[in-house]
N, C-alpha and C positions, 0 to 999 in steps of 0.2 A: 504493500500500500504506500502510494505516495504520502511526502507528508501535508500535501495540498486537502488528500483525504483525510489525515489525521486531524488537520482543523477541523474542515466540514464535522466531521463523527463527535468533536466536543463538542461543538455548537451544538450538533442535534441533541446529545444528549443532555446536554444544560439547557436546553427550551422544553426538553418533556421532563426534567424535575420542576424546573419551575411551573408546568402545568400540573403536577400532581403536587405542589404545597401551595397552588393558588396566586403567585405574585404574577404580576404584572411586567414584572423586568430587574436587571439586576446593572449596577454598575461596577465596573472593574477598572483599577486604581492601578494595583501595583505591579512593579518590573516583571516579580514571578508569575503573577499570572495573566499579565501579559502575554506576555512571551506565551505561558501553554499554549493560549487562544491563536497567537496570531504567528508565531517566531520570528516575533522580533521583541526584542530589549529594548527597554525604552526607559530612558531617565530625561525626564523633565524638568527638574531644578521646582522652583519655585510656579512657575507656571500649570495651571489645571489641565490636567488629561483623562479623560476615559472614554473607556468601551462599554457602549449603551448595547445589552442582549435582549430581545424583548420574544415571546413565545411564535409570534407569527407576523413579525419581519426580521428583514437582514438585520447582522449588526451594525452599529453605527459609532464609528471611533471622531470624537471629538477632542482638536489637540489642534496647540499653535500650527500656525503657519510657518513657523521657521521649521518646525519636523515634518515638513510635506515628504522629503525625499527620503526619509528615515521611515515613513508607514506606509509610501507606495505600494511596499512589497504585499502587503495585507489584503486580503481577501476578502475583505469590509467594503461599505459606504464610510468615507473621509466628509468631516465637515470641520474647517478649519476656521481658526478666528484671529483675529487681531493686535495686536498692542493698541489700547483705550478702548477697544470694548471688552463685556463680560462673556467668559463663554458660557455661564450658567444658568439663561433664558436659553440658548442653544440647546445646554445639556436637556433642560425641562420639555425644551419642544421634543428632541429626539426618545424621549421613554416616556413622555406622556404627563402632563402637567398634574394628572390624579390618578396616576396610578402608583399600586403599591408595589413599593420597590424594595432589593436588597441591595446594600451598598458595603464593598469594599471595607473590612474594619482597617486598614493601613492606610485609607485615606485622612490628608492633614484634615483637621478638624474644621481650620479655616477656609477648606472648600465646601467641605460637607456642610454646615452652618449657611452657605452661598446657594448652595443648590436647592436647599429646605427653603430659605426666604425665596427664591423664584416660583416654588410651585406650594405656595400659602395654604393652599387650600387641600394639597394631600395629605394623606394618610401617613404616621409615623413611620419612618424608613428602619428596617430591621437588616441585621447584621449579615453577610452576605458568607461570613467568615466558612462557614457548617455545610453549607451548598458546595462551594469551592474546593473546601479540603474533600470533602466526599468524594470527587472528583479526579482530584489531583494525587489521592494519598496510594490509589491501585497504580500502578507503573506501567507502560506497556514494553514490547519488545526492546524498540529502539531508545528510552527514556532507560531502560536497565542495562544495555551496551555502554550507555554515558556514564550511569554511576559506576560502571563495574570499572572502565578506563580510570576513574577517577581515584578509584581506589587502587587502584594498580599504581597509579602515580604515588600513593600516598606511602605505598610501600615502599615503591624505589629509594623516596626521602629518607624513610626510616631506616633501610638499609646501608646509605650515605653518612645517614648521622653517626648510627652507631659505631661505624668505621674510624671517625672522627671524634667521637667524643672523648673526654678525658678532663680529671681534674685541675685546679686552675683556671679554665673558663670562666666564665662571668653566665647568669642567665642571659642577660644580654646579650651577647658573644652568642650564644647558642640560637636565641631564637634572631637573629641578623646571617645567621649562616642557613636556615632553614629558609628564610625568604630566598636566598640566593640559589639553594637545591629547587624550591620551588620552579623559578624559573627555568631551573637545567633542563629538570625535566618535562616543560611545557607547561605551565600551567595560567592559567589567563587570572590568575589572583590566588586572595586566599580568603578561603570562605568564611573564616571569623579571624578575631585578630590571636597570634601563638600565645600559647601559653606553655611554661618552661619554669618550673615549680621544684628546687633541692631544697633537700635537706627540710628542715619546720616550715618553709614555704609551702611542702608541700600540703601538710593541713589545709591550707586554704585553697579549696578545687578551681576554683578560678584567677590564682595568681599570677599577676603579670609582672613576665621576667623585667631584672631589676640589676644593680651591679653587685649582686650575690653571686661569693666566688665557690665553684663546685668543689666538695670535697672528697677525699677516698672513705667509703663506709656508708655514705649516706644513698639516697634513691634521688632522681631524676625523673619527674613527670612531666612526658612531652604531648601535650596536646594542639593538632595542628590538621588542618585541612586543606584543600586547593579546588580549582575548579575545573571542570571539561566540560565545554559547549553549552556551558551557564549552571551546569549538575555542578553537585559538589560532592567532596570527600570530610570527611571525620574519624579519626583514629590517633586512640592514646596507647605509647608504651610505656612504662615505666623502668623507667635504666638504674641499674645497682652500680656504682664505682666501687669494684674491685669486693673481695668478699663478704657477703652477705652476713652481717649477725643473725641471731637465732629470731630475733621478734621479728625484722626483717624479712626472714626466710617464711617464715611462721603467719605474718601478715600477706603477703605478697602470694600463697599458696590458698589462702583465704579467700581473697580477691578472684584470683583465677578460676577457683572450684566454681565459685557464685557465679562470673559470667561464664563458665561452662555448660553448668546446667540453666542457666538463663535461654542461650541460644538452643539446649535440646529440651525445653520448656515449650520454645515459642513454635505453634507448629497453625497450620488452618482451623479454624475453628474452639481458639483456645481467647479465652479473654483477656485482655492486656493486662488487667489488675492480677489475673496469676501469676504473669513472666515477673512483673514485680514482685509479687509476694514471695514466689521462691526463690528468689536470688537473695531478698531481706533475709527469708530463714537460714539460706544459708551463713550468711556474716551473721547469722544472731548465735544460731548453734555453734561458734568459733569462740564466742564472745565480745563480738568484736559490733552489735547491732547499733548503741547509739552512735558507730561514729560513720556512718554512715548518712549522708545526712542528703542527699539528691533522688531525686527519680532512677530508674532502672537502666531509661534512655528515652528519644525521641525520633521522629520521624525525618527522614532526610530527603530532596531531590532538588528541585532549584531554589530552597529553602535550608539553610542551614539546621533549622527547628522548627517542624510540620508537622502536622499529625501523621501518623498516631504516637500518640505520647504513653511511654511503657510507664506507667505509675499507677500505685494503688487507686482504685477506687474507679479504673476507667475499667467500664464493665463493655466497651467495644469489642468485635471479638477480629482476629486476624483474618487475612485474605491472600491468598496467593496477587503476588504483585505488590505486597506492602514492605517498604523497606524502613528500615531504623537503626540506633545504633542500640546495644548491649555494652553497658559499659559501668558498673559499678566501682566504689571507692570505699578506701576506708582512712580515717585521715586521725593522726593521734595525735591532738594539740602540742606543738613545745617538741615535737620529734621527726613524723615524717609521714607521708601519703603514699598511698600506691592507688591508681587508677589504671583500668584495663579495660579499651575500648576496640571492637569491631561493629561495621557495617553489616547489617546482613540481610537477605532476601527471603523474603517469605514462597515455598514452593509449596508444588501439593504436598509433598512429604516431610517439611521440617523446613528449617531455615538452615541455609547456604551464608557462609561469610564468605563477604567481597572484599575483604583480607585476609593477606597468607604472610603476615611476616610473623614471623615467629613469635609467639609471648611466654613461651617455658622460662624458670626464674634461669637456666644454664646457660639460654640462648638471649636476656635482655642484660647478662653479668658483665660489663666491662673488663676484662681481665689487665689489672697492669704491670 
């Protein structure tokens, strides 16, 4: 199938949920889902843009005129607008001055606020957020060649690194050499900003490397991503500088089990609040449960963090086509973190990781 068809087929299938939850039309805001609709990437700055979807007409892309040559490619009706005027009578004509719509939640507020006062008399606009992901969260053929490349690249880096790493470093240092692999091996950015966590940094899961210098004995959490063809990648390893102590060993073994059986947890037809739950049991049965203290993992594709969201209480159940990551932690205030993350793919028969680089504690031991 072309991917001319692959629009066409969302459109249709986003005009028959909208007719079986009753809206009237929906507006679409941001880059990523953009792009699913139309492939193209589109960043507008400050200026208003959307794609008006409506049950039984074309859609309808309203957006500057300085982006005419940038949304040619689109398989839309274009209605473009000006500097000094509003495009937000525009937007109202194109979805309908009273009809109930669903809007984009990543739209600035200051537009959304804009397009409510032009159409006064509609009905309150609901969140379009739920429509979208349902949408967006199953993968198709060609959308999981993007993420699997992506992760493939993510290995390469991790394999790069570990070559090179060694005590003396700076976090800093480390995550400046990881931008540079990124590049090596192709990557059009990186999908969230690194994160590069030794030693008691690493307690804190989202620490941003700093000029803390790496020492021998402690762990190294490398958290880092990149992109392919706007997909992205996600995957943490945890590096030991040179031999591991016992709680080290003993932690680090903890972490692994848990997302072990996370990924042979997570299968079709299983609910997401179990892949969490038993990966929690598992760091609980270690001893290790409150320090734990994040989600399981979340959903990945030109969203760094999409649904499906692996955390207790989400009673959604999996689907072949759903991808996210597995990636649990355990962080012991005043000493040190270990995090161990993979991608993976939901099939008929279990979940597939879209990474292969090694995470046994033998193969992430620095030896010096």
């Amino acid at each position: 199938m072309g991917m001319e068809s692959v629009y066409r087929e969302r459109f249709a299938h986003l005009k028959e949920v909208l007719k079986q939850i009753h809206l009237d039309g929906v507006v679409i805001t941001s880059p990523a889902n953009l792009y699913y609709f139309t492939g193209i990437w589109l960043e507008t700055g400050e200026r208003a843009a959307a794609l008006m979807v409506r049950p039984d007409r074309e859609p309808v892309w309203v957006v500057h005129e300085m982006f005419a040559n940038e949304v040619a490619g689109a398989d839309v009706q274009k209605v473009f607008w000006k500097d000094g005027t509003s495009p937000y009578p525009l937007m109202a004509q194109a979805v309908g001055v009273n009809a109930r719509l669903a809007i984009d939640g990543q739209w600035a507020a200051r537009h959304l606020i804009q397009l409510m006062a032009a159409r006064p008399t509609a009905p309150k606009p609901v969140a379009a957020d739920a429509v979208l992901s349902a949408l967006r969260e199953r993968k198709d053929p060609s959308e999981l060649q993007k993420l699997q490349r992506a992760s493939e690249m993510a290995d390469e880096v991790m394999e790069k690194l570990k070559a090179w790493l060694r005590p003396g470093l700076t976090e800093a240092a480390v995550a400046q050499e990881l931008e540079r692999l990124w590049r090596e091996v192709g990557s059009e950015g990186l999908s969230f900003p690194i994160i590069v966590a030794s030693g008691r940094n690493g307690a804190a899961p989202h620490h941003e490397p700093d000029d803390t210098v790496l020492v021998e004995g402690t762990t190294v959490i490398v958290d880092t991503g990149g992109v392919y063809q706007h997909y992205v990648s996600d995957t943490t390893r945890t590096f030991v500088l040179g031999e591991p102590s016992e709680e080290v060993r003993a932690v680090y073994e903890c972490v692994l089990r848990a997302q072990l059986v996370g990924i042979e947890t997570a299968k079709p037809g299983v609910r997401l609040t179990e892949v969490d739950e038993a990966v929690r049991r598992t760091i609980e049965e270690a001893g290790y449960g409150p320090y734990f203290t994040h989600r399981t993992g979340h959903g990945v594709g030109l969203d760094i963090h999409e649904e499906p969201f692996v955390v207790t209480g989400n009673e959604a159940v999996l689907e072949p086509g759903m991808v996210m990551s597995i990636e649990p932690g355990v962080y012991l205030p005043g000493k040190f973190g270990v995090r161990i993350e993979d991608l993976v793919v939901i099939e008929e028969n279990g979940a597939r990781s879209l990474n292969q680089f090694s995470k046994s504690l033998a193969d992430v031991t620095i030896r010096l």
